[in-house]
N, C-alpha and C positions, 0 to 999 in steps of 0.2 A: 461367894464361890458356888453356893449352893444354887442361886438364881441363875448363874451363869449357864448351868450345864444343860440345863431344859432347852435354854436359846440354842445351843450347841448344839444339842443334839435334834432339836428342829430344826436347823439351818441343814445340818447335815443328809436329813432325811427329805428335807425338800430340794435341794441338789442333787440328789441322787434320784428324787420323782423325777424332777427337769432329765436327768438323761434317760430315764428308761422311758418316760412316755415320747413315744417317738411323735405324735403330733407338734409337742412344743420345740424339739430340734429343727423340725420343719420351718414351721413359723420364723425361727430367728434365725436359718440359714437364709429363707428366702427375704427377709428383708434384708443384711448385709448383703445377698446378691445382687437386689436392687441398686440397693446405695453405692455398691462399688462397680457397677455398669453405668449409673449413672455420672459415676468419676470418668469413668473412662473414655465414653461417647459425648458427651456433652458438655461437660466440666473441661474437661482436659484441652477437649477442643476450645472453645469459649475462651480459657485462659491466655492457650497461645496468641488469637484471635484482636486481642483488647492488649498483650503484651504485660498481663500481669505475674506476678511473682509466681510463680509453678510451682517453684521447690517448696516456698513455703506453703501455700496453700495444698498441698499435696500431702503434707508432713500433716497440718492440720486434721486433715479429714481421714487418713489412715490411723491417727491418732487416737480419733475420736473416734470411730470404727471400735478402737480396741478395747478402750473404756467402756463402749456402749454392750461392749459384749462381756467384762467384766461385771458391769454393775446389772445383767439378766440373772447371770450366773449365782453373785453374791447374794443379790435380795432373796429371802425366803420363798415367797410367793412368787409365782411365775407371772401371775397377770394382775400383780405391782410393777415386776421387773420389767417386760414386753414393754406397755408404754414408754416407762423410765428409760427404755432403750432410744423408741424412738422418738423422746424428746432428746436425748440428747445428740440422736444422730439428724436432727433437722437443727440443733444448734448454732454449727458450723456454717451450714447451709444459709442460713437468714443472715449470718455475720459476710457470708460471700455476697449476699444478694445486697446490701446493704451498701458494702466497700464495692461494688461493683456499678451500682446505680450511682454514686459518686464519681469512680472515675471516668465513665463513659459519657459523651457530652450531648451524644445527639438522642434526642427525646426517644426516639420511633425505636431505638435497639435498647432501652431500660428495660427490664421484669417487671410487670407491674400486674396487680393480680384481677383487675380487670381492664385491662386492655383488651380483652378478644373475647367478647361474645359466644356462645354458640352458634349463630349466626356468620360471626366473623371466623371462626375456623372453620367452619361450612366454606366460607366462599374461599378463605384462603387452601384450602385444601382442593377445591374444583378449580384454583386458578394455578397449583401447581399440577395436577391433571393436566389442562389446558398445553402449560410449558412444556411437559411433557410427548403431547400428543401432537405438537404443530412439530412442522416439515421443514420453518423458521422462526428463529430467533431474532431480535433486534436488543441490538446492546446499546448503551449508553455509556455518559462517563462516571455511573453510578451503578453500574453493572445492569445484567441482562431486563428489558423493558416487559411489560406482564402480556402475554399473548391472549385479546380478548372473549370472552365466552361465546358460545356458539349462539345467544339471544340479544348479544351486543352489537348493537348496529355496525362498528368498527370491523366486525369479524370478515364480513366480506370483502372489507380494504383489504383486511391484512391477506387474506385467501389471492386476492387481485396481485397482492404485491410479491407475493410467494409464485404465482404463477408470468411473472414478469421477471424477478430476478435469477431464481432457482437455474431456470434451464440457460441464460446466459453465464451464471457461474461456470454449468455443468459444460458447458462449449467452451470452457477458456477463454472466454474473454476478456479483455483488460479494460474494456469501455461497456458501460450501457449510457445511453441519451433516450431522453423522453422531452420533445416538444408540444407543448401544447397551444395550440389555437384554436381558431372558431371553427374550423371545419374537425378538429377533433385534435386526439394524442398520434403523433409520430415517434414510434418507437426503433432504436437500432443500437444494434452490438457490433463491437468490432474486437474479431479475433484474428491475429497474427495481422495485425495494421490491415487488414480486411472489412469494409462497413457490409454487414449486412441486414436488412432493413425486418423488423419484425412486424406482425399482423398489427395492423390502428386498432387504435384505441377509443371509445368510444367521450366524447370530451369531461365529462361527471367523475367518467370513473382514472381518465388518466389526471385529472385534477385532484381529485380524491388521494391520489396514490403518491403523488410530489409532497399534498400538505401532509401525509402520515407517514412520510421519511422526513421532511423538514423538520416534524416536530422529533420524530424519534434524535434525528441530527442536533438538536438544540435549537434550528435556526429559526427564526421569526416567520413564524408561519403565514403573519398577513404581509410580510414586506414582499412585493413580487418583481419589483424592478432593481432595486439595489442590488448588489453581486453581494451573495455569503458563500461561505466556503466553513465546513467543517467534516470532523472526522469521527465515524461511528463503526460499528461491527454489525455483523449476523453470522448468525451458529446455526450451520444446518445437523438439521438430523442424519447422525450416522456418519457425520464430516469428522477425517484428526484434527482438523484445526479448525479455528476459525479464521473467515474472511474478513478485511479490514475494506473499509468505504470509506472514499473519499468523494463528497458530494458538493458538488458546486452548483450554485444556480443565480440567474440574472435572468432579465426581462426587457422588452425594449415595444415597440408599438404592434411589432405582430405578434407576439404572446410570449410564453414563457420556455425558458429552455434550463432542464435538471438532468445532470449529468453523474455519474458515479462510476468511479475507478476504482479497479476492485485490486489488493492487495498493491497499490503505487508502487511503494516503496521498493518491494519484493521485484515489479518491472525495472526502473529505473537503475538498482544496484547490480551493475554491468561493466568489468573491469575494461581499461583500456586495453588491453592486449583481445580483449573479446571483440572489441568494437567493429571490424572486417575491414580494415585499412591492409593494406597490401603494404609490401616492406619498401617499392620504389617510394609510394606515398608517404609514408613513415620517415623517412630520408631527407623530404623534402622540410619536414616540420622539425627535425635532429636540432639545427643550427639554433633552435628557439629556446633550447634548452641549455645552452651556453650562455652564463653571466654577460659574456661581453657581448650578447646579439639579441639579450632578453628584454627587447624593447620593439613599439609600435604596435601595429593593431592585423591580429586576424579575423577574418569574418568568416563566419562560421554561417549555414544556410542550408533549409529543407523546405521539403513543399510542407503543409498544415499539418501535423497530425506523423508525423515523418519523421519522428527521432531526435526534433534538433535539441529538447533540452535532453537527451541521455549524451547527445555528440558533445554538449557544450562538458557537461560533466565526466562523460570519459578525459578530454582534453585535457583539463586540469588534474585531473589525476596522474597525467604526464611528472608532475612536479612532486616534490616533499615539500607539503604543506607544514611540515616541523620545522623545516630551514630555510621555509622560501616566505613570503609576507601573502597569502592570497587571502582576496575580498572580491566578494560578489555584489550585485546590485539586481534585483531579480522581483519581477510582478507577484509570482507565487513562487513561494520557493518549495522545489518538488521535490527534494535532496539534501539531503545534509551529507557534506564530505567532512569525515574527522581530520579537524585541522584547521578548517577552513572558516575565515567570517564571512557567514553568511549576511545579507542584512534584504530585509522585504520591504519595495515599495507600499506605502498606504496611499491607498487616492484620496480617502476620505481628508486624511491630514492638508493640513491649510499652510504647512510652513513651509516648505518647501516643496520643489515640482522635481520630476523625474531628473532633467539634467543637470539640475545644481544639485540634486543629493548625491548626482555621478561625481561632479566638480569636488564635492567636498573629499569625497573617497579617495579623488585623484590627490588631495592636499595634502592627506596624511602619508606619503609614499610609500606604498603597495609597491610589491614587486610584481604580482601578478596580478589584474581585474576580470572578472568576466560579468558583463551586461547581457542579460537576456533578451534584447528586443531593443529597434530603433523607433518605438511610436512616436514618442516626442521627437522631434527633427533636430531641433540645438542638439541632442545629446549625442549625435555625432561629433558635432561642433567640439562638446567639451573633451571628448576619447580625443583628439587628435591636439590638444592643449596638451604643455609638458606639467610636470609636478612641482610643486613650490621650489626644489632645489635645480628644475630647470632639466631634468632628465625625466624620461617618460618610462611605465611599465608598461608589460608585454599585456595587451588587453585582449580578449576574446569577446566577442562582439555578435549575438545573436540575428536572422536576420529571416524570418521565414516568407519563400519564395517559393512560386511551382517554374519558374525560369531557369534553374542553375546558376552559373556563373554570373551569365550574363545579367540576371535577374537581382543577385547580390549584389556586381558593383554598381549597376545604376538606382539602388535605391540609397547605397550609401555616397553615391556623388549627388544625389537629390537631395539628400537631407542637411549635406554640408553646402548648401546655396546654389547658385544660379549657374546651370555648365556652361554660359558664356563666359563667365567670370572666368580668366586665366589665374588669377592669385588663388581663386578659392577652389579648384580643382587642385593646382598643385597642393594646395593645403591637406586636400581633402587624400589627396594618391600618397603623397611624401609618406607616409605612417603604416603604409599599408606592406605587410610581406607574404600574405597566401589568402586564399582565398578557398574555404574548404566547404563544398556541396553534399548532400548525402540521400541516398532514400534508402527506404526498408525492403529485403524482399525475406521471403518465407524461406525457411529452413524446411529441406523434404523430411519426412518422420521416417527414420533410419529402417522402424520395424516393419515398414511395406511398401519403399520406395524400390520403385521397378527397372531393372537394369535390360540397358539397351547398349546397341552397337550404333556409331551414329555415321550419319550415312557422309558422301565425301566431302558433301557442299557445306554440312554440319563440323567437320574436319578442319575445314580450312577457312572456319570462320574461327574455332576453335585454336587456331594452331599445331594442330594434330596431326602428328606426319604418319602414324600406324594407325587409322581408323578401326581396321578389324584386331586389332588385339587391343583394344582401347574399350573402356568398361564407360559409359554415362547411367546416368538414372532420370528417369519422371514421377508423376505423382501417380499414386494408384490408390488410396484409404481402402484397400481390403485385403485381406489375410486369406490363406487358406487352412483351416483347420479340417484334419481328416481329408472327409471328401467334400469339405462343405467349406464354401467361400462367407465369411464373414464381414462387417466391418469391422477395420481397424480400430483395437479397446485402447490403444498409444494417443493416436490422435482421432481420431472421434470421427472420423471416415474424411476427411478434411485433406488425408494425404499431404500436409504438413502440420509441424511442430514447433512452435517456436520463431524470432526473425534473428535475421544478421543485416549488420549496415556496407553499403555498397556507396564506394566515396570516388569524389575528381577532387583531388588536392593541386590545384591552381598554383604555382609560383609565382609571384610579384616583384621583378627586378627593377633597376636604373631603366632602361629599355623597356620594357612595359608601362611602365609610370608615365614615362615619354608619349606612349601613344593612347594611353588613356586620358592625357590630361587632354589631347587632343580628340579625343569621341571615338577613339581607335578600338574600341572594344574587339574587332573579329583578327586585327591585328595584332593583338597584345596577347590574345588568347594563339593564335596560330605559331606565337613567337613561343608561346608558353610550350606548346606542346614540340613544336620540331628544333626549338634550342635548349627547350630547359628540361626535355625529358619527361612531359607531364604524360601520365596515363589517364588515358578516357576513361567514363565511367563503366560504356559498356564492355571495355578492354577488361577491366576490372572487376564486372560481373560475370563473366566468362570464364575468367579462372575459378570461379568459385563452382560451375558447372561442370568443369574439368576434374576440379575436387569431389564432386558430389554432392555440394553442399545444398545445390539449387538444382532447377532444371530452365531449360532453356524456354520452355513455356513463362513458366515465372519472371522471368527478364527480360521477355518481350512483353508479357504484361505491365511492367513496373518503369521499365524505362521507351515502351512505343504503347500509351494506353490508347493514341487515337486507334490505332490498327485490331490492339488485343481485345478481346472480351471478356465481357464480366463474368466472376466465378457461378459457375453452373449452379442449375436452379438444386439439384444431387449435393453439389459443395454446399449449397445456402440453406438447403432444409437440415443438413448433419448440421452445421455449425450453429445452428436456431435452436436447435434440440428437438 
């Protein structure tokens, strides 16, 4: 007892030094400050990150925490304690780095205590700099790709390619194309189904700029003729989102052609009531929606570039793909409808060819099909065969054409044989019940389209029986702020925003069939319109000029383009950026 007390009362007076000398509070506040910021920023995060046990690791190290600040306290000497503390507060720590470099499988994200040079956090610290400091990003499917140093030969691609995409994001555009040949790169965007053409490229560097998105895309950067198709991002600076790309490219004997659509998906997803079908037209297609009519073939048709796969996909969204059987057949498929089997042609594959994998489709009996496209000719043939139980589904039939009507049925009486052929005409008409055309025109941008009175000859193309009390609009892309005339910050001086589709929904009866099988084409159509009630297309686009939705400039551009002219060099330099 007597040895005891010396201890005691040393113990006692060296706890008592620990509190009053305020340096050593210091000391061992700031190192649990450490360590518990370090929980908090980089522990905590990392945990959730790898999906490891939180709670317990968390229990762990606050644990250990309190121990480590016990046994400072308990030891007599303060710089015995201090260490003693912080061996046991890196304890934990080696036990995390340890269970953590086990569960993690991919090499490159272990702790390891020389993995990084001085050198290498130099550069990885100048290469988040870098990230930082560019104007664009490129993402991958392994997240955001490293933006090269300003001594990296790459650096001027990526400058190249920033100054190529950037300002067609900023125009809204839904397309850039860059073709390259020997005379150089040809560059062009198309915003609101508008091409317009951007400054060439000199050939180095618009070559230069296809292989440093191919590769950012995944795509085999030396293949230059096979068709690839993939999907990557870019994050611009100061952007809320980022933009999705969709890059396709092929080649053929005069050079190369890389295209990229920039958020698809987001264009594409366009409900059917959006699509700009007029309600006579709508009426016409009703019957197709009844089990007992829900059979044969519509042909669906646009010039290039002109909506047909959004019209093919509105269509079917006609239907409840939870109650109805629908299956596609499709070269690219640009859409996914929930509900629906999608299925993508491969060219590459050896076992089958376009119209027997149609064939096979038709075997399984589908209630609804839609084919994007007649390239192969039989697969006409096979749309208008019934289905194993001998009854056929209602098929939508792709068909792109700058003819109209006329243009659709004679490429689908071509494809199903010889129009001398009496048997295979009718074969080819028998299946047929509409025939639906469409193109794009421009939506005016609400916030600086210019209201007019429109004059009588305008009226009465219109159908407008009060011209002067009658409101139309045109395009104007400028505002007036204050006393000062701006360009419109809505649509980008472009004086529209956005498109709408403008359709001829063609009816196909007994009597039309009749005089198509016969080469009747201007007769079947004539019949269409003054017996079956069909609406023109420019009948069609007119109302929508009525509404305000367009202007009459617009509709003479889109449906008389011999007459109209190209959008002004004013419309083409805003839309270019």
């Amino acid at each position: 007892m007597a040895m005891e007390e010396p201890m005691l009362t040393l113990a006692a007076n060296a706890s008592a030094l620990n509190l009053v000398d305020f340096i050593k509070p210091i000391l061992m506040l700031l190192l649990l400050g450490v360590y518990l910021r370090a929980l908090g920023s980089i522990l905590e995060r990392d945990l959730r990150y790898f999906n490891l046990n939180i709670a317990m690791w968390n229990t762990i190290f606050l644990g250990t925490a309190c121990l480590a600040l016990v046994a400072v306290l308990a030891i007599p000497i303060f710089w015995a304690g201090f260490p003693a503390m912080i061996v046991i507060l890196l304890a934990p720590l080696l036990a995390y780095w340890k269970h953590r470099n086990d569960a993690v499988q991919d090499e490159s994200q272990k702790f390891t205590l020389s993995s990084m040079s001085m050198s290498d956090r130099l550069d990885a610290r100048k290469s988040r700099s870098n990230q930082r400091a560019a104007a664009a990003v490129l993402s991958g499917a392994k997240g955001d790709l490293q933006v090269p140093a300003d001594d990296d030969p790459l650096k001027p691609i990526h400058m190249a390619m920033e100054d190529l995409l950037l300002p067609a994001i900023e125009a809204r555009a839904s397309r850039l194309e860059l073709g390259l040949t020997k005379k150089g790169g040809a560059a062009s965007q198309i915003v609101d189904s508008v091409r317009y053409k951007r400054e060439p490229l000199p050939t180095d560097t618009a070559k230069n700029i296809i292989d440093y998105l191919k590769k950012a895309a995944g795509m085999d950067v030396e293949e230059n003729r096979k068709l690839q198709r993939a999907k990557f991002g870019i994050r611009i600076k100061n952007a809320t989102r980022n933009t999705t790309l969709h890059a396709t490219t092929s080649g053929s004997s005069q050079g190369i052609l890389f295209r990229l659509d920039f958020n698809r998906d987001q264009q594409l997803d366009r409900n059917y009531e959006d699509l700009g079908l007029e309600a006579e037209q709508e009426a016409i297609l009703q019957p197709s929606m009844e089990l007992e009519n829900r059979h044969g073939v519509i042909l669906v048709g646009s010039a290039p570039g002109q909506g047909l796969s959004t019209s093919l996909c509105c269509l079917l969204q006609r239907h409840d793909a939870y109650t109805t059987n629908i299956k596609t057949l499709e070269r690219d498929v640009q859409r996914m409808i929930e509900g629906v089997d999608h299925s993508e042609f491969d060219p590459a594959g050896d076992e089958v060819d376009f119209p027997t994998q149609l064939r096979s489709i038709i075997r399984r009996g589908p209630d609804i099909i839609m084919v994007s496209d007649l390239k192969d000719p039989p697969t006409a043939v096979q749309a208008s065969l019934p289905g194993r139980d001998g009854s056929s589904p209602l098929i939508y039939i792709g068909i792109p054409t700058k003819d109209g009507a006329r243009g659709v049925i004679s490429d689908w009486l071509r494809a199903n044989g010889d129009s001398k052929d009496t048997d295979a005409m009718k074969k080819a008409v028998s299946p047929l019940l509409a025939v639906v055309t469409g193109r794009i025109l421009r939506k005016l941008c609400t916030n600086c389209r210019t209201p007019f009175n429109p004059t009588a000859e305008q009226a009465k193309k219109l159908g407008i029986k009060d011209p002067a009390n009658t409101q139309l609009y045109r395009q104007s892309g400028r505002i007036q702020v204050k006393n000062k005339i701006e360009e419109c910050p809505t649509c980008g001086g472009t004086g529209f925003l956005g498109t709408i589709g403008v359709f001829e929904v063609m009816p196909v009866d007994r009597d039309a069939r009749k005089l198509l099988v016969n080469g009747d084409f201007k007769g079947a159509y004539t019949h269409a319109r003054r017996s079956l009630g069909m609406m023109l297309m420019q009948e069609a686009a007119l109302r929508k000029v009525a509404r305000g939705e367009t202007s009459l400039e617009e509709v003479a551009r889109v449906l008389s383009p011999e007459k109209a002219g190209a959008p002004t060099s004013k419309s083409v330099g805003a839309a270019a950026g």
